[in-house]
C-alpha positions as semicolon CSV with decimal commas, in nm:
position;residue;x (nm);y (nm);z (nm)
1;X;-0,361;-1,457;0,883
2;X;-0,651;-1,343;1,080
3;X;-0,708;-1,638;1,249
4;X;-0,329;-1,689;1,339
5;X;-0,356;-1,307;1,459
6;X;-0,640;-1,440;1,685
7;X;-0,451;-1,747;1,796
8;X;-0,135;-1,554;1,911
9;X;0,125;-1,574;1,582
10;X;0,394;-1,339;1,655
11;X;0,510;-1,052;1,470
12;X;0,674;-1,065;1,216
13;X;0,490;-1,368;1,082
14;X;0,441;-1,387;0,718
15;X;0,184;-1,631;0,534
16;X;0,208;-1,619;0,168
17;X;-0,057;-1,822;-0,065
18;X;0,033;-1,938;-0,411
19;X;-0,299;-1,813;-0,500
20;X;-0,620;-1,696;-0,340
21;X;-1,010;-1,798;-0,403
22;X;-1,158;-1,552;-0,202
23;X;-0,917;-1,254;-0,235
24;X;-1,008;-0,925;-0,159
25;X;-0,923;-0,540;-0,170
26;X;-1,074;-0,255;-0,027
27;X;-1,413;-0,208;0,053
28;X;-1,460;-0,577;0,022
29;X;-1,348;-0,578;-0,364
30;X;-1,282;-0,899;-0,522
31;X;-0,871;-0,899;-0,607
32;X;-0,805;-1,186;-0,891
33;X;-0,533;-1,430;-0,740
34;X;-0,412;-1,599;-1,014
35;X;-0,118;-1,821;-0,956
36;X;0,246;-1,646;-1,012
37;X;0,141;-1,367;-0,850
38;X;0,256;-1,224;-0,503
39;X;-0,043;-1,265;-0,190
40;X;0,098;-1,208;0,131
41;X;0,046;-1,145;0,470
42;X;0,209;-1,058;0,809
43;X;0,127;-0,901;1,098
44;X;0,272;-0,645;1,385
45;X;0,156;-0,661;1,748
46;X;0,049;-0,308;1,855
47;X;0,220;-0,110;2,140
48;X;0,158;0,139;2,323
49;X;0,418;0,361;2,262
50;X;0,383;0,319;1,893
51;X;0,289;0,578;1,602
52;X;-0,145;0,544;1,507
53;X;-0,205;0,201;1,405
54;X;-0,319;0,327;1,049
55;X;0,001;0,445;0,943
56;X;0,109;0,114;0,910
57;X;-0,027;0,205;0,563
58;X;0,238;0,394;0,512
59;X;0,505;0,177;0,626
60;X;0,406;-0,154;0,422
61;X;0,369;0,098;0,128
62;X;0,739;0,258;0,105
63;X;0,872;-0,137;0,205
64;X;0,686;-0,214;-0,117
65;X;0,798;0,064;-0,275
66;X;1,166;0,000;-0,250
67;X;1,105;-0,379;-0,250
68;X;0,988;-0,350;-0,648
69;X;1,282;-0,112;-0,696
70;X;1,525;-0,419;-0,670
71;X;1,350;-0,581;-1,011
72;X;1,209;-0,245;-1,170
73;X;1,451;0,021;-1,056
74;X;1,313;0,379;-1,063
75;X;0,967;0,314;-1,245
76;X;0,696;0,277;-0,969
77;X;0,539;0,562;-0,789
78;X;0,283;0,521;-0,471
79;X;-0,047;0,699;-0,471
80;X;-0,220;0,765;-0,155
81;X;-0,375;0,567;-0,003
82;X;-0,251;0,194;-0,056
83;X;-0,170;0,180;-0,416
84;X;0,170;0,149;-0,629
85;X;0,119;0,240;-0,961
86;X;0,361;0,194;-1,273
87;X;0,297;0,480;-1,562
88;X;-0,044;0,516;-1,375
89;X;-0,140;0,180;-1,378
90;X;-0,181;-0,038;-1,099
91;X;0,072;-0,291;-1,004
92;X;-0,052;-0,369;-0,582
93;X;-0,258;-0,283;-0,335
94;X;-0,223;-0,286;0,032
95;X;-0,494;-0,372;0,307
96;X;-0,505;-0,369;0,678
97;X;-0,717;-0,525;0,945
98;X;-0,730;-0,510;1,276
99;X;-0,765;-0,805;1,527
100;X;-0,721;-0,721;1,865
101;X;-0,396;-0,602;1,948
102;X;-0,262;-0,748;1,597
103;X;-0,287;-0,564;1,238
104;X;-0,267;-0,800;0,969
105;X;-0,112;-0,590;0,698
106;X;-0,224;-0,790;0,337
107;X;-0,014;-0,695;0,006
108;X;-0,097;-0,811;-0,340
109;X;0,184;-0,741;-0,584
110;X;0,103;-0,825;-0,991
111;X;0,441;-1,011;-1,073
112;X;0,313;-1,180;-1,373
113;X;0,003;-1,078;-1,423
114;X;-0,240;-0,812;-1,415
115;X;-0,564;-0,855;-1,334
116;X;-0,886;-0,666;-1,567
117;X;-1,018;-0,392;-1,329
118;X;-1,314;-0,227;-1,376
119;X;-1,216;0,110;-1,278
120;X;-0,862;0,157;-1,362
121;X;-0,592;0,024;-1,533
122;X;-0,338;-0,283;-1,389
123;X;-0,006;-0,378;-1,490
124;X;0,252;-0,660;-1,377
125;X;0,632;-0,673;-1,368
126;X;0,663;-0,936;-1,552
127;X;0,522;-0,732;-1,852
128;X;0,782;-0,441;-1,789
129;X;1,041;-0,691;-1,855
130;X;1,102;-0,740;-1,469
131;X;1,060;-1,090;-1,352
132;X;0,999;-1,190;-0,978
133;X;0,910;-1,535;-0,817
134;X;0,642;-1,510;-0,567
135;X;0,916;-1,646;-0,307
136;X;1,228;-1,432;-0,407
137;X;0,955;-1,115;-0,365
138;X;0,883;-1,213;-0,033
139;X;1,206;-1,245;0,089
140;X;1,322;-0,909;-0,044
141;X;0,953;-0,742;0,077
142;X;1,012;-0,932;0,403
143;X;1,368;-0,725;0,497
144;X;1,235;-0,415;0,393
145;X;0,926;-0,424;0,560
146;X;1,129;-0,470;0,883
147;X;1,355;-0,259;0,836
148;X;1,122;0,032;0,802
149;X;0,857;-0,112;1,069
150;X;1,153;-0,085;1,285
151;X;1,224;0,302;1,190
152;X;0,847;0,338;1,298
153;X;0,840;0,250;1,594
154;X;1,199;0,377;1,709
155;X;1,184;0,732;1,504
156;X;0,821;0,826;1,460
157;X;0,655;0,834;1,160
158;X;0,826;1,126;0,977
159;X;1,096;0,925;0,838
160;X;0,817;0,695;0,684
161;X;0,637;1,008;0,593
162;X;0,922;1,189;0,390
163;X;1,021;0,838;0,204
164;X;0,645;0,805;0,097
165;X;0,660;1,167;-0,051
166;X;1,021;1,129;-0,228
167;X;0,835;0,766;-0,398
168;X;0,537;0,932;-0,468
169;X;0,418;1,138;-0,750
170;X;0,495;1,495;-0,795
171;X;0,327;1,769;-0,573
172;X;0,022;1,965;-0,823
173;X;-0,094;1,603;-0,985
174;X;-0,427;1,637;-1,025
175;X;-0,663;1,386;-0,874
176;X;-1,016;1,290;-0,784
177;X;-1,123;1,167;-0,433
178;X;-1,414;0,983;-0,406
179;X;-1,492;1,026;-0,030
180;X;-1,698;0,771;0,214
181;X;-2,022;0,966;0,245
182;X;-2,034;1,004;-0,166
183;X;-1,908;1,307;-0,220
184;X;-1,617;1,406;-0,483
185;X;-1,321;1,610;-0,485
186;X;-1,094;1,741;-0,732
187;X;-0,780;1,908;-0,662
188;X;-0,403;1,879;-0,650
189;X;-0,242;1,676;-0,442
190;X;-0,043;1,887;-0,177
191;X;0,186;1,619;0,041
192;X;0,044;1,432;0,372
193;X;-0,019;1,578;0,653
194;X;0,133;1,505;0,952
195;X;-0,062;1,167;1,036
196;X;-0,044;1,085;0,666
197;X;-0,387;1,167;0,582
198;X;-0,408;1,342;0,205
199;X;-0,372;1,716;0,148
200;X;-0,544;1,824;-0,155
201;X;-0,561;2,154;-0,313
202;X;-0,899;2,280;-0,414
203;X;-0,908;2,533;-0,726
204;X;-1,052;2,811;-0,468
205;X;-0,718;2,766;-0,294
206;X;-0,867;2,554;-0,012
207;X;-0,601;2,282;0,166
208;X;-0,859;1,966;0,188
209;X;-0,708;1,701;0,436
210;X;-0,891;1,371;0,359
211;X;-0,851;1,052;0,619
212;X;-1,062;0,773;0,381
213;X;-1,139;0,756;0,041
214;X;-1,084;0,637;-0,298
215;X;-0,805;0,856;-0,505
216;X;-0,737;0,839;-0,882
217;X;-0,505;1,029;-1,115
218;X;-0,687;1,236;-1,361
């Protein structure tokens, strides 16, 4: 999708790959693509009047949200800052580049299965008793995802903000931040600021506001 981005594809563009060879998460991560599984991307064309670029985050996350809620009503929850997680596992991951005047917004969903991750546990619908076809997914992820993108750029991005909170988990979980420079934080989390960075609250009482990082439930 990068290259398309570079060539002049227009938004709302989706490219979706039966399965990947080179897939990858954040931080460069390798992502297993095994076939059955949902890999996907589109794009949206920046403008000038719209909300900070990386809150797109935020809107391909609450699309995906709601888009496993059609199969697996009521069971996922996202986790800040590209994850959706079922009972604390993960089920996809979110990534976004920027080319230009483009960000290609990637999504990996585990439909049928779940990949062996060295850091955390994975899970796929498929073994929650909720079936999906890679192309039936897209088409549901593809209406939500515009629906909302539209909301962001016509409301702002509070309506995005408080449907991220009400799919997320509870205020107080505890979690661990591993930041960019190396350092660590626990705390609780404490909502999303304003531009949807994480609010974490430190045991001396201390609000935290973290723009990057890696977060995991403890």
């Amino acid at each position: 999708m990068l290259a398309l981005a570079q060539a002049g594809a227009s938004e709302g563009s989706w490219l979706r790959a039966e399965r990947q060879t080179g897939g990858k998460g954040r931080q460069g991560r390798v992502w297993e693509s095994p076939a059955g599984n949902f890999y996907a991307s589109t794009l949206v064309r920046l403008r000038p009047t719209d909300p900070p670029p990386a809150t797109l985050a935020l809107v391909a996350a609450v699309a995906l949200e709601e888009a496993v809620g059609v199969f697996l009503p009521g069971r996922a929850q996202l986790k800040w800052p590209n994850d959706l997680l079922i009972d604390g596992a993960k089920l996809s991951g979110i990534l976004l580049e920027r080319v230009g005047d483009a960000v290609v917004i990637g999504i990996g969903v585990n439909l049928a299965h779940a990949p062996d991750l060295p850091d955390r546990p994975a899970i796929s619908l498929a073994a929650q008793g909720a079936p999906a076809g890679p192309a039936t997914f897209a088409d549901v992820l593809a209406e939500a995802f515009s629906r909302w993108l539209n909301r962001w750029r016509g409301e702002g991005l509070d309506p995005i903000r408080h449907r991220w909170l009400a799919a997320a988990h509870p205020t107080g979980t505890a979690l661990t931040a591993n930041l960019p420079d190396g350092e660590t934080i626990d705390g609780l989390f404490d909502g999303l600021s304003h531009d949807g960075a994480l609010i974490l609250r430190l045991a001396s009482g201390e609000r935290r506001v973290i723009h990057a990082g890696d977060v995991f439930l403890i």
